[in-house]
C-alpha positions as CSV (number, residue, x, y, z in Angstrom):
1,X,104.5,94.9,60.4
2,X,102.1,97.5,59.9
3,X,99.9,97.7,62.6
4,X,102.8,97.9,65.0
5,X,103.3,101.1,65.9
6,X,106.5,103.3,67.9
7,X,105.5,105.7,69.9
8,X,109.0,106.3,70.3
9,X,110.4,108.3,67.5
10,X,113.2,109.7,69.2
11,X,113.8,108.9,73.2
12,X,115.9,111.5,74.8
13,X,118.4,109.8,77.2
14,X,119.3,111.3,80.6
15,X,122.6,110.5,82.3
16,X,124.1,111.2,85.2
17,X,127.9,111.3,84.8
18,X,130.3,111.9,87.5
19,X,133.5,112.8,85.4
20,X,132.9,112.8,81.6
21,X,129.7,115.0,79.9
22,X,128.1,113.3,77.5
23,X,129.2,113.5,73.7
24,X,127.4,112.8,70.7
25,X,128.9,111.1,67.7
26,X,127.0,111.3,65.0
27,X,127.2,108.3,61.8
28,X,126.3,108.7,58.6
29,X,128.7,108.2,55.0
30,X,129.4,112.1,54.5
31,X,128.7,114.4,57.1
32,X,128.7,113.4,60.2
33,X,131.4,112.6,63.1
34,X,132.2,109.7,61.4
35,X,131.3,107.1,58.2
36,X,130.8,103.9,60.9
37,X,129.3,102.9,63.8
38,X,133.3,101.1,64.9
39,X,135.3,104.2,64.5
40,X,132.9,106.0,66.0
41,X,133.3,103.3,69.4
42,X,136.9,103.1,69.2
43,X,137.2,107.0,69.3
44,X,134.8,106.7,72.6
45,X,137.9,104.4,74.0
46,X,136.9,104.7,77.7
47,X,134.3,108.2,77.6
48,X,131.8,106.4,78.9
49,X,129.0,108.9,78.6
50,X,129.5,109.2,75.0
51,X,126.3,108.6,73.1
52,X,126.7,107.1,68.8
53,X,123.9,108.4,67.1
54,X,122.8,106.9,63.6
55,X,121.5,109.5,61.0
56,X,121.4,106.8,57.9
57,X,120.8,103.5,57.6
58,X,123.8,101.5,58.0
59,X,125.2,97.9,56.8
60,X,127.9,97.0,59.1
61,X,129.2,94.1,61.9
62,X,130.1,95.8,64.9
63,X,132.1,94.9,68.0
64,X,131.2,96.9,71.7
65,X,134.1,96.2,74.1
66,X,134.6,99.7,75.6
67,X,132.4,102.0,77.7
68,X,129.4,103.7,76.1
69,X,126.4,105.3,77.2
70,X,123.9,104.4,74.4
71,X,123.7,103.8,70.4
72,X,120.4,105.3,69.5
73,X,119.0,106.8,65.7
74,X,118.5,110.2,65.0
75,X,114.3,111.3,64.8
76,X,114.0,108.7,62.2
77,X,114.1,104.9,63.1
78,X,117.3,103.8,61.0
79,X,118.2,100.3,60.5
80,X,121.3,98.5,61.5
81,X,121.9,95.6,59.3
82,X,124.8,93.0,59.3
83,X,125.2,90.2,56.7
84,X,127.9,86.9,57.2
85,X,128.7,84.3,59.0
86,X,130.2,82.9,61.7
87,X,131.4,85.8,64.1
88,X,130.1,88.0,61.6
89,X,127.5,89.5,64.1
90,X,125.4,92.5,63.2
91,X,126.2,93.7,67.2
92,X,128.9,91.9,69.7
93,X,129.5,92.2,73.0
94,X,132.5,91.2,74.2
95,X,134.9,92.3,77.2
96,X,136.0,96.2,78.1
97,X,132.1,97.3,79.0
98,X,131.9,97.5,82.6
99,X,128.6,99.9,82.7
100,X,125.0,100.0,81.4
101,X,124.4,100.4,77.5
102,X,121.1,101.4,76.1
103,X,120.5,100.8,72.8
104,X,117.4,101.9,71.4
105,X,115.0,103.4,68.8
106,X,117.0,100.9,65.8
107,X,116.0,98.0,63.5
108,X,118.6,95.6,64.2
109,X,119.1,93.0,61.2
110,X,121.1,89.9,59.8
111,X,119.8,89.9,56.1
112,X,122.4,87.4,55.0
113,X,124.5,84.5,56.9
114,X,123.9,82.1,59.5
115,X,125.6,84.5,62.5
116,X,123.1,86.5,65.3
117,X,122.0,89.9,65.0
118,X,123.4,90.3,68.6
119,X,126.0,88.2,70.3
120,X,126.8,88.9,73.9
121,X,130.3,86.2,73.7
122,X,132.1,87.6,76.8
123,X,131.3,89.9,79.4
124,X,133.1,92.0,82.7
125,X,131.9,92.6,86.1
126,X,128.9,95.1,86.2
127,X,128.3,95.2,82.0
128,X,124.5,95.7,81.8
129,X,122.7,95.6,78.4
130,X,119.4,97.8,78.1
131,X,117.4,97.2,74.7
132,X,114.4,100.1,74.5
133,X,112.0,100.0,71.4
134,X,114.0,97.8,69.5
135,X,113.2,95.8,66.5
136,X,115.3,92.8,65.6
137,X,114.9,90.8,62.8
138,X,116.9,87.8,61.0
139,X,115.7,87.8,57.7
140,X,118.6,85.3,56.4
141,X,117.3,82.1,54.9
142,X,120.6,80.6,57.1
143,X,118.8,79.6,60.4
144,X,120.6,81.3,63.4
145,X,119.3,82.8,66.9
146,X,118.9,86.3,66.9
147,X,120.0,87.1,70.3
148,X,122.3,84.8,72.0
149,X,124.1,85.0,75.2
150,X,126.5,82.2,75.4
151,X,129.2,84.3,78.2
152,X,129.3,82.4,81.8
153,X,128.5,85.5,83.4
154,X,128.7,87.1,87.0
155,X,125.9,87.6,89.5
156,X,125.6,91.5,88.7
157,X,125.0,91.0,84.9
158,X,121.8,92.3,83.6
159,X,120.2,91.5,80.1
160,X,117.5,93.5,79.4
161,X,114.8,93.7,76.6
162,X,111.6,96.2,76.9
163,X,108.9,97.3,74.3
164,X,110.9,95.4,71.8
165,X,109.9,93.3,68.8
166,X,111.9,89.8,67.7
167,X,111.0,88.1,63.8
168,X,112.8,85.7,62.1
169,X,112.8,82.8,59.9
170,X,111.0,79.5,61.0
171,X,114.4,77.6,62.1
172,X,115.6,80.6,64.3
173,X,115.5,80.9,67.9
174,X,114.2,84.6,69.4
175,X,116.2,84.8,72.5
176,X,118.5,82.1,73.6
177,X,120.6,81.6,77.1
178,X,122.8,78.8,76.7
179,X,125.2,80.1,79.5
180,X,126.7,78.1,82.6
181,X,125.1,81.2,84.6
182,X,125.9,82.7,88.3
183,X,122.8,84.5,88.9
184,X,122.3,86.2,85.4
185,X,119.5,88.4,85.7
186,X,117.4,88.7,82.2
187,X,114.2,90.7,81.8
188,X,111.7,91.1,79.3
189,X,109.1,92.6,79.3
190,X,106.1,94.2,76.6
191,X,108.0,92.5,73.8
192,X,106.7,90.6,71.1
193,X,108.5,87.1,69.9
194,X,106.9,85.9,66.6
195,X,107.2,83.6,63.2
196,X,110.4,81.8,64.3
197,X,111.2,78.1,65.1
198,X,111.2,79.2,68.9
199,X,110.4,82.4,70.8
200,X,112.6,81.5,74.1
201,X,115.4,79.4,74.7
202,X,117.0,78.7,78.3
203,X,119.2,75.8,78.1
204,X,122.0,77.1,80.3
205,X,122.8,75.8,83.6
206,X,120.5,75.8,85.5
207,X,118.6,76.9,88.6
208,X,121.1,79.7,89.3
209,X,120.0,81.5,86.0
210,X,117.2,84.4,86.9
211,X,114.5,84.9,84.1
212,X,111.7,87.5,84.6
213,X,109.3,87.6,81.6
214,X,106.4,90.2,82.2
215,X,104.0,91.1,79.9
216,X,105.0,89.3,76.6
217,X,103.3,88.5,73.5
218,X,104.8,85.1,72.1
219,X,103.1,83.7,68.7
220,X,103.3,81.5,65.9
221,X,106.5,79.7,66.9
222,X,106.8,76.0,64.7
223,X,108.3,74.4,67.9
224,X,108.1,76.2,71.1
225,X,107.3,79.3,72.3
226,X,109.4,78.5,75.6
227,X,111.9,76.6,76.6
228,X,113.0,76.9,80.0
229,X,115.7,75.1,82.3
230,X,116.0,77.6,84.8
231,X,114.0,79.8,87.5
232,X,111.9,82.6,87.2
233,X,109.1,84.9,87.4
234,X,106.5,84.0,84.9
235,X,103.6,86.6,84.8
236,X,101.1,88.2,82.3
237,X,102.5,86.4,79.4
238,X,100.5,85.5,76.4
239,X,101.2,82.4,74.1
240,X,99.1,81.7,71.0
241,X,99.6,80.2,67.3
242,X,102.8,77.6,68.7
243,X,103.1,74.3,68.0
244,X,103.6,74.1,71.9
245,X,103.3,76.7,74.0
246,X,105.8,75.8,76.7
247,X,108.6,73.1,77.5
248,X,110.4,72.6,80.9
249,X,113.6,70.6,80.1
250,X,115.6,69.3,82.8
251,X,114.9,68.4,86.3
252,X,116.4,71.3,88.4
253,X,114.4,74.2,86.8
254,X,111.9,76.3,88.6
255,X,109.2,78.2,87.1
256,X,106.7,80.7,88.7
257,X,103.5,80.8,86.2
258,X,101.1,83.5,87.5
259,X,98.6,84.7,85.3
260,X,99.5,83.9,81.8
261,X,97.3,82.8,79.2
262,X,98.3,79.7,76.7
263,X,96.4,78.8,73.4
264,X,98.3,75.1,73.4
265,X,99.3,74.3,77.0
266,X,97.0,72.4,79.3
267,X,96.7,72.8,82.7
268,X,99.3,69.7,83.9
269,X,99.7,70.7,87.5
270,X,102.3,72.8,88.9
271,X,101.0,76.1,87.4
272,X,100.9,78.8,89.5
273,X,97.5,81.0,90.0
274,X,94.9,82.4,87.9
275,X,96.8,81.2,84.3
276,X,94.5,80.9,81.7
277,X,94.1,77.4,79.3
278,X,92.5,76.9,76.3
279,X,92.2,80.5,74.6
280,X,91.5,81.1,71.0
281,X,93.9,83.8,69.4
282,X,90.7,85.0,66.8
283,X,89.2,85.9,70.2
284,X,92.1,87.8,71.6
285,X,94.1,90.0,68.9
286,X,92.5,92.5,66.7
287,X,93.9,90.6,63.7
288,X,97.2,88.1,64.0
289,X,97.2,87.4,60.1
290,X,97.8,91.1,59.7
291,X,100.1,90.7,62.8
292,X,98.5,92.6,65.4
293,X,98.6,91.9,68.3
294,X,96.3,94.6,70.5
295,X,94.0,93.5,72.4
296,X,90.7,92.6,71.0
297,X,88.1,93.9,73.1
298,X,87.2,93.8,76.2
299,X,85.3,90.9,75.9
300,X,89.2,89.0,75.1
301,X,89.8,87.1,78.0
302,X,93.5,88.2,77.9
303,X,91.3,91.3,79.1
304,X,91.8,92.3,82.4
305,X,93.2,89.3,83.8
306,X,96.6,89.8,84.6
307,X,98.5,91.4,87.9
308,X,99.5,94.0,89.0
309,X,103.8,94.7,88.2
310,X,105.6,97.4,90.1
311,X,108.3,97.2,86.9
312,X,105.7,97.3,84.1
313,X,103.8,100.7,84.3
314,X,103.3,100.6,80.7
315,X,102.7,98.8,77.2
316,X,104.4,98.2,74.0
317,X,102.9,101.6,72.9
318,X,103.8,103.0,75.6
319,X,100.3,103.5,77.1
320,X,100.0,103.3,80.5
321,X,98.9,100.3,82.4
322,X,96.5,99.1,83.7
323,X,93.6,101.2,81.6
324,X,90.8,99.2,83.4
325,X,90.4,97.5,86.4
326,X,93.7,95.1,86.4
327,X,96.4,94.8,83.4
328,X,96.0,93.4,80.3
329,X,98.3,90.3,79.3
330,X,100.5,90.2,76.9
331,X,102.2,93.1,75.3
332,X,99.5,95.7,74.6
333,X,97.0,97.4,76.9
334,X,93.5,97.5,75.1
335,X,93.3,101.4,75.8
336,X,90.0,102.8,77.4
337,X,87.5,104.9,75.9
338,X,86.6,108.4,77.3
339,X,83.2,109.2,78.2
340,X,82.0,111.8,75.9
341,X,81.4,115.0,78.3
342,X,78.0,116.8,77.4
343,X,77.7,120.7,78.0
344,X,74.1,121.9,77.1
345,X,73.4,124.9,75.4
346,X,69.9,127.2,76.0
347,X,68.7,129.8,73.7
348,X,65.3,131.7,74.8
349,X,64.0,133.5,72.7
350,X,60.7,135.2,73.8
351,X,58.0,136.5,70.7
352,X,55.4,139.0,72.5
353,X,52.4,139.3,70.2
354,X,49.2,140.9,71.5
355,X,46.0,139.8,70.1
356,X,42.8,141.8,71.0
357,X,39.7,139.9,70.2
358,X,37.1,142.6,70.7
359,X,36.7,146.1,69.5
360,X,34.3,148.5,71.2
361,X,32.1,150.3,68.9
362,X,29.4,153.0,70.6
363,X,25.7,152.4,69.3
364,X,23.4,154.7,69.6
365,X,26.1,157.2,71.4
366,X,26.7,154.8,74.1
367,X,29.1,152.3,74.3
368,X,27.7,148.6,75.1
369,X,27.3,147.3,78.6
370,X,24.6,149.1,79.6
371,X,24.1,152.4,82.0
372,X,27.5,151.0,84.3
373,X,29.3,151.8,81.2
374,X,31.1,148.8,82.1
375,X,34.1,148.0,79.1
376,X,34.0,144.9,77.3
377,X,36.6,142.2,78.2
378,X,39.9,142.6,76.0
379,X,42.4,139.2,75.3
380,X,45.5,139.7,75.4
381,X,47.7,136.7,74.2
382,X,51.5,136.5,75.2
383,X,53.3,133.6,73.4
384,X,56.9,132.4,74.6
385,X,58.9,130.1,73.0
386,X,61.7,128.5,74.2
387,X,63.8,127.0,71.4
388,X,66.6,124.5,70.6
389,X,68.2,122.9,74.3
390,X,71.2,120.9,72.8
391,X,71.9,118.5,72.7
392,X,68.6,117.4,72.8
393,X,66.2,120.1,70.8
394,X,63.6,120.6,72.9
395,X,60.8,123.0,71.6
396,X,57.7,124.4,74.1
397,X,55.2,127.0,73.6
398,X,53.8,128.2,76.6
399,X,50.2,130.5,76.1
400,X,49.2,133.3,78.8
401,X,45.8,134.6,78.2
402,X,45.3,137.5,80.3
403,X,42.2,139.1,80.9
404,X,41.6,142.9,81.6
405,X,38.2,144.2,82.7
């Protein structure tokens, strides 16, 4: 994906630990702290400030049931990859975390098997799961969901997703909740969802489950690009290229659509304000054959026309929001254009160049006039030029023609 770029080559992580300072373990296969990303977890045991830090790219399955502040790469985005199936998961969460892990700045893969790049299978009170400027991609011809959260949950549990781009095959699933939830609460925002069967799946149970997607680019899904059964904040959302943009199943869910924009969906009552039916995707991206997805122009009527989110102060570039008047929808902020600030520049140069145009010559021993001996008029010419005002070149030439009797 070319045109995507990550502003984030390295995010430095701040924590605030009461007990434990914050270690890193370095991975790599000669070198480092350790040769996997496992030993290096199960050597954390409970230091839950300690941070894993890939310096190579790394094939691997890995299980997260202890206390961690964050996995992160080095400088240099490294990828992650897992291959099998079954429970062979590229990343899964399961019991013993009972904090916040960020993972971030990593390409997460599953290049082979039908099993998720990340499976979250069982959870304890207060686990929270931060992805930051992740890419995840299922690139196994085995069709599979690349993130899947099939744990019951508590009412503290937080899923998060931010700045992060989702790919796979076209029978995969992007995201997918499938959960008899209490009050989950999932967020995503400024992520991307595309080329996959569907872009997000919410099939749990049911109106307990809290979804807030904000600011999410959702495109070229082969069945849906949503399917919901649960309630949530809908805003600034962007769907375009899907077979079908969004599906409610079920009767108990409850959705809050406010200024989202859909290339399939027509408006069938129950939308919330200001969405936006009928786009064209040629009209909004700069190119989405070449998969970007920026902003056109600012003649895109995803221009513009979204709202204002206290959570979302900025884009999948990490540019701020909003650049103009109101924010953008969907995951990028078309970024403004400085006006050009012009400082002039004067240069006088003055040329002084006399020009007499009469000589007095005596005649006859007496110099012409007659008896008042009265002198001839002299000219004098004074020229001034005033060259070159930039940035426009302005040239004058002002003549004084002085006369002295």
């Amino acid at each position: 994906m070319k045109t995507i770029k990550w502003g984030l080559a390295a995010l430095l992580l701040s924590f605030s630990v009461l007990v434990n300072a914050a270690v890193v373990h370095t991975v790599c296969s000669s070198g480092c702290d350790f040769i996997s990303i496992q030993t290096a977890i199960d050597d954390a045991g409970t230091a839950d400030a300690d941070i894993i830090e890939l310096q190579e790219n790394i094939v691997e399955t890995v299980t997260l049931n202890v206390n961690i502040a964050a996995i992160r790469s080095d400088a240099t985005r490294r990828t992650w990859d897992g291959t099998g199936s079954g429970s062979s998961h590229t990343l899964e969460f399961q019991d013993g975390l009972t904090q916040l892990v960020t993972i971030t700045n990593i390409k997460l893969t599953h290049s082979s098997g039908n099993a998720n790049v990340v499976k979250i299978t069982s959870r304890a009170a207060g686990q929270k799961i931060l992805f930051e400027g992740v890419e995840f991609d299922h690139s196994s011809t085995s069709s599979s969901t690349v993130i899947e959260d099939t744990n019951g949950g508590l009412a503290a549990d937080e899923v998060k997703l931010n700045r992060c781009l989702i790919t796979g095959t076209s029978g995969d699933t992007g995201f997918r909740s499938n959960a008899s939830t209490i009050a989950n609460a999932y967020e995503i925002k400024n992520s991307i969802f595309h080329g996959m069967a569907r872009g997000i799946r919410f099939d749990g149970v049911t109106t307990n489950s809290v979804l807030t997607l904000f600011n999410n680019t959702i495109e070229g899904t082969g069945t849906q690009g949503f399917e919901v059964n649960s309630r949530g904040d809908f805003k600034n959302n962007v769907f375009a290229n899907n077979t079908s943009d969004i599906n409610f199943i079920g009767s108990s869910n409850v959705a809050d659509l406010v200024t989202n924009a859909f290339e399939q969906q027509t408006d069938t009552g129950g939308f919330g304000a200001d969405n936006i039916f009928g786009i064209t995707s040629t009209d909004e991206f700069v190119d989405e054959t070449t998969d970007d997805f920026h902003v056109k122009n600012a003649s895109s009527q995803i221009f513009n026309s979204g709202t204002t989110i206290g959570s979302v102060t900025e884009d999948f570039d990490q540019v701020s929001r909003p650049q103009g008047s109101d924010y953008d929808i969907g995951a990028y902020e078309l970024e403004s254009t400085p006006t050009p600030t012009i400082t002039p520049t004067f240069t006088i140069t003055p040329t002084i160049t006399p020009t007499p145009t009469h000589t007095n010559t005596p005649v006859n021993g007496m110099m012409p006039g007659g008896p008042n001996n009265r002198k001839p008029r002299n000219t004098l010419d004074l020229i001034f030029s005033a060259i070159e005002i930039t940035p426009t070149p302005v040239a004058s030439v002002f003549v004084w023609r002085q006369y002295v009797k």
